[in-house]
N, C-alpha and C positions, 0 to 999 in steps of 0.2 A: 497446513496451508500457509503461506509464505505472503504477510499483508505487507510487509516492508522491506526494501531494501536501498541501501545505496555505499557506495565507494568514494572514500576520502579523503584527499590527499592532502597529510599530515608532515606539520612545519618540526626541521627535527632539534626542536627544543625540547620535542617529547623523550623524555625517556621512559624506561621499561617501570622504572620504579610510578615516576609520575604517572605513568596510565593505569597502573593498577591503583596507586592511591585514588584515582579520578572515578573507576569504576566503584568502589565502596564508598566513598562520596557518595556517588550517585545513588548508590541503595539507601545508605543510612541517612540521606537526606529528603528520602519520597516523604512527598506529606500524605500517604497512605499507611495509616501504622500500621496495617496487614501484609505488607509486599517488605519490610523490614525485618534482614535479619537478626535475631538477636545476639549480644555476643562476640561481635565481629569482629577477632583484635589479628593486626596484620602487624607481623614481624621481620619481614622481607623475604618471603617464601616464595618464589614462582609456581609449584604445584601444591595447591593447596583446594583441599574441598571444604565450606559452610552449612550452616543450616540443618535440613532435614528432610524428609522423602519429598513433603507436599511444598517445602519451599528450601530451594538453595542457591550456592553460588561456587562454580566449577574454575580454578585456574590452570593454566594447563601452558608451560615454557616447551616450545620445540624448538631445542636450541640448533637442531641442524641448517634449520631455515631462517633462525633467530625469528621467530613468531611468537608472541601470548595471544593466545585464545579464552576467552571467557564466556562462559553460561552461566545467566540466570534463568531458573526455569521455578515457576508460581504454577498449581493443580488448582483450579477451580474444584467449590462444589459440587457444580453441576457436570464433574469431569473432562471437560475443556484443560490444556496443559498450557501455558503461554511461555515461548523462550525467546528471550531475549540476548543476540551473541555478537562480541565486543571482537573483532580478532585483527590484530595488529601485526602488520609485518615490517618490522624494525629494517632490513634489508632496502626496501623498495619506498617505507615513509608512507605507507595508504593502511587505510586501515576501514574494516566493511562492520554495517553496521545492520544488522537482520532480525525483524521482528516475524515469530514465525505462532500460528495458533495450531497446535493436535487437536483432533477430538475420540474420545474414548466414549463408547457406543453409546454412552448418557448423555453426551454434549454435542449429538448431530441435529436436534433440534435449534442450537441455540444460533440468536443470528452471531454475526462476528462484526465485534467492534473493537477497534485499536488507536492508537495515537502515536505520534511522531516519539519517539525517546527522548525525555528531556535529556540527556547525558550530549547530544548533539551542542544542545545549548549551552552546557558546563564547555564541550571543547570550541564554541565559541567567543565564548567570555573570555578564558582562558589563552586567547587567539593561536592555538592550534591546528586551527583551519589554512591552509593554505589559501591563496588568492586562486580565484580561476581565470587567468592570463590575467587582465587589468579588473575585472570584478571579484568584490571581497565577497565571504560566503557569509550570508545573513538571516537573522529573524526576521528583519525589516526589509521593507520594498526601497528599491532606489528610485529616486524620485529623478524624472526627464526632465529638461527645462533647457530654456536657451543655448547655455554655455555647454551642454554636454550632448546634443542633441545624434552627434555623432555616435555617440553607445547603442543606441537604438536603429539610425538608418544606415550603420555596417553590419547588424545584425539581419534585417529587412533585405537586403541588398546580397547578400551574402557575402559577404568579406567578413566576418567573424565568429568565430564559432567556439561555442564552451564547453567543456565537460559534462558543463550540467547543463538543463532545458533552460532557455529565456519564458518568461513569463510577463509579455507586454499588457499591460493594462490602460486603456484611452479615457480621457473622460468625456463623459456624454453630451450633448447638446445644452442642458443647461451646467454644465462645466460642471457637474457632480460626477465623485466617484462612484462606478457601476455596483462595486461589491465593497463589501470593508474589506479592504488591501491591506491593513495591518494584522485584521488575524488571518487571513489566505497567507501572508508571509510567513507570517509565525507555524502555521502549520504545515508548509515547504521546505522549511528549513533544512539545509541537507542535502535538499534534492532539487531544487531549484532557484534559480534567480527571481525575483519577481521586480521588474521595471515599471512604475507607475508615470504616466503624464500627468505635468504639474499643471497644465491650465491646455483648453483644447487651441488657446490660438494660436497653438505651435503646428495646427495641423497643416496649413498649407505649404510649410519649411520642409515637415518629413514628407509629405507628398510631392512635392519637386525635387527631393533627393531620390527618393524610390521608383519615381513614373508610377505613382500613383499606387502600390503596391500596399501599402501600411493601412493599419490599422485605424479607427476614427470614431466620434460620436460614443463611445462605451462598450465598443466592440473590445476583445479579447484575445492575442495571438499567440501559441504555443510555438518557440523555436528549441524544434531537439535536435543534440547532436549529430545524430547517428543520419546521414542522407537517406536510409534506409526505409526511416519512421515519417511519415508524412507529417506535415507544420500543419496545424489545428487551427481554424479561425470560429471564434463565437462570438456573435451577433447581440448586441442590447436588447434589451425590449422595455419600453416602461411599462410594467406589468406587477401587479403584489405578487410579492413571494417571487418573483423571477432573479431578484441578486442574489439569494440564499443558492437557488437551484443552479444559476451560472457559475458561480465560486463553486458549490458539487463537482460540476463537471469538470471543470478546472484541475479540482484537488485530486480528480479521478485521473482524470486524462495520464498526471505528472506520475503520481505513483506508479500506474501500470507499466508507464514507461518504464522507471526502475527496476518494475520486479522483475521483467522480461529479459531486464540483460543477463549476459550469460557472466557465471563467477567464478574465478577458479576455484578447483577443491580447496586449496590450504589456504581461502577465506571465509570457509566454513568450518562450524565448529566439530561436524563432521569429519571433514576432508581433514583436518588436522590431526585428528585422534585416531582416523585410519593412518595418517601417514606415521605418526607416535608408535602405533601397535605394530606396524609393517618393520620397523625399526628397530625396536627394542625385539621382537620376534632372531629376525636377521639375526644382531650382536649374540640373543641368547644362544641360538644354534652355534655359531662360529664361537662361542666363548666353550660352549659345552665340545664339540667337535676336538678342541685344540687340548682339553683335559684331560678328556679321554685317549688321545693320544700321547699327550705325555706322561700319563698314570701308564699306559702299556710297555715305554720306552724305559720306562724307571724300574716295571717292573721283571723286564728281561735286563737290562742290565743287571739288577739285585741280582737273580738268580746264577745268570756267570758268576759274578762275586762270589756267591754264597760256595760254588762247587768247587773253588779254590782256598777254602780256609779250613783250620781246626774245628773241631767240636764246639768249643768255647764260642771261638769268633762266629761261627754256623748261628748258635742260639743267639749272640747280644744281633747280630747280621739281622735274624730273622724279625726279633724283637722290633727294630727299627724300621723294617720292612712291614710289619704289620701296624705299625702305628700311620705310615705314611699313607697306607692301605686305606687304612679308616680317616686318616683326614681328607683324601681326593676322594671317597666316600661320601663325609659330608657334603664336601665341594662340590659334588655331582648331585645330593640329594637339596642343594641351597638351589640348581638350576632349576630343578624339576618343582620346586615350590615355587618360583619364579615364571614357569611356564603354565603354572595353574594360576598365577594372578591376571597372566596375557590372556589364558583361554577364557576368564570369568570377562573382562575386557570385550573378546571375541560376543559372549555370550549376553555383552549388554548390548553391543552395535547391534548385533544380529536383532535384539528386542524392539531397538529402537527400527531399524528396519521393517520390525513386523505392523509397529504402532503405525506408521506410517503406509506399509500396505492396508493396513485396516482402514483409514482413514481414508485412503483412495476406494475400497470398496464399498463402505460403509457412507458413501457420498454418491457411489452409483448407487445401491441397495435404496438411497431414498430418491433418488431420481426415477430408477426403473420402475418402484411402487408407486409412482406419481401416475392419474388416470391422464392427466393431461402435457400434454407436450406444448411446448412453443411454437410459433407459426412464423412468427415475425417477432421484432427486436424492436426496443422504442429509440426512436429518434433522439432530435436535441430540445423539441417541444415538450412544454411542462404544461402539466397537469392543472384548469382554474380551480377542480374542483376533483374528490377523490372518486375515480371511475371515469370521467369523460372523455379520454382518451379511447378505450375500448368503448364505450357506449358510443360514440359518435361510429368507429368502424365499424359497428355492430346495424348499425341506423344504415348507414350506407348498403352493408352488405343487406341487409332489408331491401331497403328501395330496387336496388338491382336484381336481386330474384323474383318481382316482379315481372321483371322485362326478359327473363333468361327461358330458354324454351327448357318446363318443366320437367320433360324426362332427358333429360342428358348428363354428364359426368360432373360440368359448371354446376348446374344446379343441386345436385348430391353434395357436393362439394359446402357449396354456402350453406344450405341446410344444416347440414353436420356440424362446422362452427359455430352458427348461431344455438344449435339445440346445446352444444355443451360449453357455450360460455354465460350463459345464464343472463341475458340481455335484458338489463331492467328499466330499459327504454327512459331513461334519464331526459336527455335531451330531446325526448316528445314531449315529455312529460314538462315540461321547461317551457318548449312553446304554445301548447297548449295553457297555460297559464298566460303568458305573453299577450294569446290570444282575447284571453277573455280581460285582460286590465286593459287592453287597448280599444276593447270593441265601441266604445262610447266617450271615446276620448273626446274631450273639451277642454284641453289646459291640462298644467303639471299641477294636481291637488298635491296636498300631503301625502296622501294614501297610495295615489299611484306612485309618490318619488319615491318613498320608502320601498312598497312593492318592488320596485324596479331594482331597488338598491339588493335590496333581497335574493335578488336574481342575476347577482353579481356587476350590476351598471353603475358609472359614477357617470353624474350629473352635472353640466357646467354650464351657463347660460355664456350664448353670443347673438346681441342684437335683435329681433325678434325669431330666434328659435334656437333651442336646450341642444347641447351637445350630447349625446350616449355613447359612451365608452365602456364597451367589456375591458372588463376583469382590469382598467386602466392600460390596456395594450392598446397604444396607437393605430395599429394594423386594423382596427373594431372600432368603427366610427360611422355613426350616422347621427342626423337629424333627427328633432321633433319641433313640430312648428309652437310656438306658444298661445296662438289663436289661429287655431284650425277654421278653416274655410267650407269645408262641409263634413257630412256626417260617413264617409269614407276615408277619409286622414286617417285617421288611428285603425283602422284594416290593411291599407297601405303601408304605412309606418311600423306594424306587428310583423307583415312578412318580408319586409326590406332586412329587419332586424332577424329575425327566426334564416333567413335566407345567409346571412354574412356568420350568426354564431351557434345555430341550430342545425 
């Protein structure tokens, strides 16, 4: 399964030597002593294999295309394979960079977690990165501000366009950043630009530039290359835990983009070793073709020879004719030993082919075993609390089967979802509680602030009556009086509240 990818166009200071030194670097420098191979001395070899079954490191020169390709590949315990492949084409100066997960029938349970390739970072330090037209490729977000504002609303506007995605970030209404934009950058690295606003009182400037189109208040805008790929806009919210979940989407959005583009074969480590094998295959026939022909040509020549000499000259003739015999012999039995190291070749692609059919089955086999299927897909709304999402469409789909005439295909329908998503009525169960702290309400005690707090509300007092804010989301706001007027206030107040987040 293919969790990363991106293509990078490489400044050519690089040389062949220097990127292989860079890749063992990068091994012998993980601060994971487990993913290090030991041992590792490079002499200036272009095909050269490392390591050992369950950890190595593959080099591999196809000089026809002038390309190195590299694979590191690490076996989990839990039989998960993780390959990591470097493959550079000296030719063109871009160089693809692919983090891919196997799983082997022990490791279809496990979830799948990955991270950017620090080696990205090595060839940024290194400044091997090329620029993307006037933007450098970074760990760090670039910061917007007066004097540059133009990078941002010719992006907006469309009049410029990068290789890689833009990644606008706005700061919010009280001029905070919506997410930590240092590690979102750090973890794009690669594959994306990330653009930060340095203060929001630039927004009226990029909104006069754009007619209003740009981004604002802590919103979030994806601009990708490709016309193809729709431009992504997400919304702030002040919300707990909502900047963790918005950078998510973010990080998701940018990688899929990636994965999805299409690559050529020989910047896979794949594509490469098929074209290596197709190759050396070719030469071997045509090398063996032209042997055998000229073993045939030598050996009817010899024989005219032979039929025009003495005894003497016949024997030394023949003598020499049989030694030659045996050496286009060997010569022929050096190809055939040559065509058994191609066919073992043959016999690894084909395995690795098979590992990866299995893996495609082996991912339906636990999908199709699954009793339940998907209905619907979640949104861009997060979760206050774990389950509420389904428990609220679950609540709904409740209420309206009530009102659905009981024998018809609708209401089979609802039924059916509710009986097997196992509805544990969470957000009844919430305001029913609601209910009874509010039912004798007289003032914010201790008990009920706390209570309330309990039930995910933050508290703010303004002038005579308390602010209620769910989950800190602005969208979730109501009153409560702080001297109620009669003994129906806090009945009132329980279902204005139970109505906006229940």
């Amino acid at each position: 399964m293919l969790l990363f990818s991106s293509l990078l166009d490489i400044n050519k200071t690089m040389t062949k030597d220097a990127f292989i030194r860079l890749v063992i670097e990068w091994n012998q420098g993980s601060p994971h002593e487990n993913n290090i191979i030991q041992d590792m001395v490079w002499n200036g070899e272009k095909n050269i294999r490392y390591g050992s079954d369950g950890l190595w490191l593959d080099i591999e020169e196809y000089r026809n295309q002038n390309i190195i390709a590299v694979r590191y590949e690490k076996k989990e315990d839990d039989g998960s394979v993780w390959d990591t492949d470097y493959v550079m084409n000296f030719n063109s100066m871009k160089m693809a960079v692919r983090l891919d997960r196997s799983y082997t029938e022990d490791a279809l349970n496990a979830d799948p977690k990955f991270s950017t390739p620090h080696f990205i970072t090595l060839l940024i330090e290194r400044g091997y990165i090329k620029k993307d037209g006037n933007l450098p490729v970074l760990r760090e977000p670039i910061v917007i501000e007066e004097e540059n504002l133009e990078l941002i609303t010719d992006i907006i506007n469309g009049k410029s366009r990068y290789r890689l995605p833009v990644v606008y970030i706005t700061r919010t209404y009280y001029d905070e950043d919506p997410v930590n934009v240092k590690f979102l950058a750090s973890r794009l690295k690669g594959v994306a630009h990330v653009l930060v606003q340095k203060s929001n009182m630039t927004n009226s400037r990029i909104k006069e530039a754009t007619n209003g189109k740009n981004e604002y208040y802590g919103a979030i805008g994806i601009y990708f290359p490709s016309k193809a790929t729709a431009y992504r806009r997400y919304l702030y919210r002040s919300a707990l835990g909502y900047d963790s979940f918005l950078s998510e989407k973010v990080f998701r959005s940018v990688i899929q983009y990636g994965n999805a583009q299409m690559v050529d074969t020989l910047f896979t480590w794949q594509g490469v070793n098929n074209a290596l094998l197709r190759d050396r295959l070719i030469s071997n026939r045509q090398e063996r073709l032209a042997a055998e022909k000229a073993q045939k040509a030598a050996e009817e020549e010899a024989t005219k020879l032979i039929d025009t000499l003495d005894e003497e000259e016949r024997r030394i003739r023949k003598k020499a004719l049989d030694d030659a015999r045996a050496e286009a012999d060997a010569l022929l039995d050096g190809f055939d030993e040559e065509m058994k190291k191609l066919q073992n070749q043959v016999e690894e692609l084909t395995r690795v082919n098979e590992v990866l059919q299995f893996e495609n089955q082996g991912l339906k086999a636990k999908i199709d075993s699954s009793n339940a299927v998907p209905v619907l897909f979640m949104g861009d709304e997060f979760e206050f609390y774990q389950g509420e999402i389904k428990d609220l469409l679950l609540a709904i789909l409740t209420e309206a089967l009530k009102a659905t005439a009981q024998k018809s295909r609708r209401a089979d329908i609802i039924r059916d979802i509710i009986r097997n998503n196992d509805y544990q009525k969470l957000s009844m169960t919430k305001a029913e509680e609601l209910k009874k702290l509010l039912k004798n309400y007289d003032g914010m005690s201790g008990r009920t602030r706390q209570a309330l707090k309990d039930l995910g509300f933050e508290i703010t007092e303004e002038g005579k009556h308390y602010k209620i804010t769910y989950y800190g989301d602005g969208r979730y706001q109501t009153t409560y009086s702080k001297t109620p007027s009669d003994g129906r206030t806090g009945k009132n107040s329980a279902q204005q509240t139970i109505n906006m987040v229940f």
